[in-house]
N, C-alpha and C positions, 0 to 999 in steps of 0.2 A: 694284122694291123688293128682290129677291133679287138681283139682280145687285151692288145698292148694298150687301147682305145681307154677300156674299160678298167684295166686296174689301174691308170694312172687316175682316173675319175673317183675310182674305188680309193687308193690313197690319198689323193686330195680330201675328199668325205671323213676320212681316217683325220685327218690334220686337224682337216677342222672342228671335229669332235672331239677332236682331245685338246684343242684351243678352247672351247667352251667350258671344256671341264674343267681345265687351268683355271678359269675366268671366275666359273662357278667358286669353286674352292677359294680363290683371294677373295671372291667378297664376303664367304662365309665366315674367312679367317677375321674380316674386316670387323662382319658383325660380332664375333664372339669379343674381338678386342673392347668393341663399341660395350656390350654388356657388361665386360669386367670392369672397366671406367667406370660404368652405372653404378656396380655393386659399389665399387670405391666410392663414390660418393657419397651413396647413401650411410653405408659406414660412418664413411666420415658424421654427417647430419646426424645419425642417431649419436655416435657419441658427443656431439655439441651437445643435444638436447640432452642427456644422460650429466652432463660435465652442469649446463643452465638448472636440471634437479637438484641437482646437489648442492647448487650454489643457493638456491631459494631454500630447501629444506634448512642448510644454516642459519639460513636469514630468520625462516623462522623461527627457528633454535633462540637466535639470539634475541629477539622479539621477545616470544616465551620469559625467557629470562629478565630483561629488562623489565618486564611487567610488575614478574615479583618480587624484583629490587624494590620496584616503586612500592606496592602492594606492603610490602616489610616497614620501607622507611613513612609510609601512611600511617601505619599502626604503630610504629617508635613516638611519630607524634603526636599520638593519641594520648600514648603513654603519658606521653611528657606531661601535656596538656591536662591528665587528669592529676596526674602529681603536683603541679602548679598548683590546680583550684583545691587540692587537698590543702595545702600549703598556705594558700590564699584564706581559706575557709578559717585554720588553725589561728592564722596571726589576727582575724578577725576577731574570730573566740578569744584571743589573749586580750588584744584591743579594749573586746566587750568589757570585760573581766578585769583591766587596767582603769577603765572608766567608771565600773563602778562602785571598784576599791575606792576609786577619788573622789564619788560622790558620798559615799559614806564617811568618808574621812571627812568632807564637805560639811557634813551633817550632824555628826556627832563635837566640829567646830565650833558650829554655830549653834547647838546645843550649849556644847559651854560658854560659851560667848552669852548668850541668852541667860545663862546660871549665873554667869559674872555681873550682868546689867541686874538682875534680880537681888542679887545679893546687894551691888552697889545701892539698891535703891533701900532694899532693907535699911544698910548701912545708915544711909539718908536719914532716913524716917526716922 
């Protein structure tokens, strides 16, 4: 009767130890699940942050470029600007040079004008 006492003890003990190990094993399954979610996630997060690089490094691409648009169309109007006062400069010079064609024509007028009164007055006398 003890003998029959003791191995039913002895497999109750058996049960129960291989209940634990069941038990053990599901939550280890649990955690490995729990880890591979983790890994997934972060995955995920790095490539957000990978996808947010690239989107800035364009940005500044495009920055960059914008810059030397501006940079070009700065120096077109430089351009412009000094072709203008060449231009400006030129019709000034002609200006000068119209006016003082006219003052000599002005001069050599009234030079004769003066020769004409001279002479009238000759005449006179």
């Amino acid at each position: 009767m003890m003998i029959v006492m003791t191995m039913k003890t002895t497999a109750m003990m058996m049960k129960m130890t291989a209940m634990t190990m069941k038990m053990t094993a599901m939550t280890m399954k649990m955690t490995a699940m729990m880890m591979k979610m983790i890994a997934m996630t972060m995955k995920m997060i790095a490539m957000t942050m990978k996808t947010t690089a690239m989107m800035m490094k364009m940005t500044a691409m495009t920055m960059k470029m914008t810059a030397m648009t501006m940079k070009m169309t700065a120096t077109m109007m430089k351009m412009i600007a000094t072709m203008i006062m060449i231009i400006m400069m030129r019709t000034i010079v002609i200006t000068m040079t119209m006016m003082t064609t006219i003052m000599m024509t002005m001069m050599t007028m009234t030079t004769i004008m003066m020769t004409m009164m001279t002479m009238t007055t000759i005449m006179m006398t």
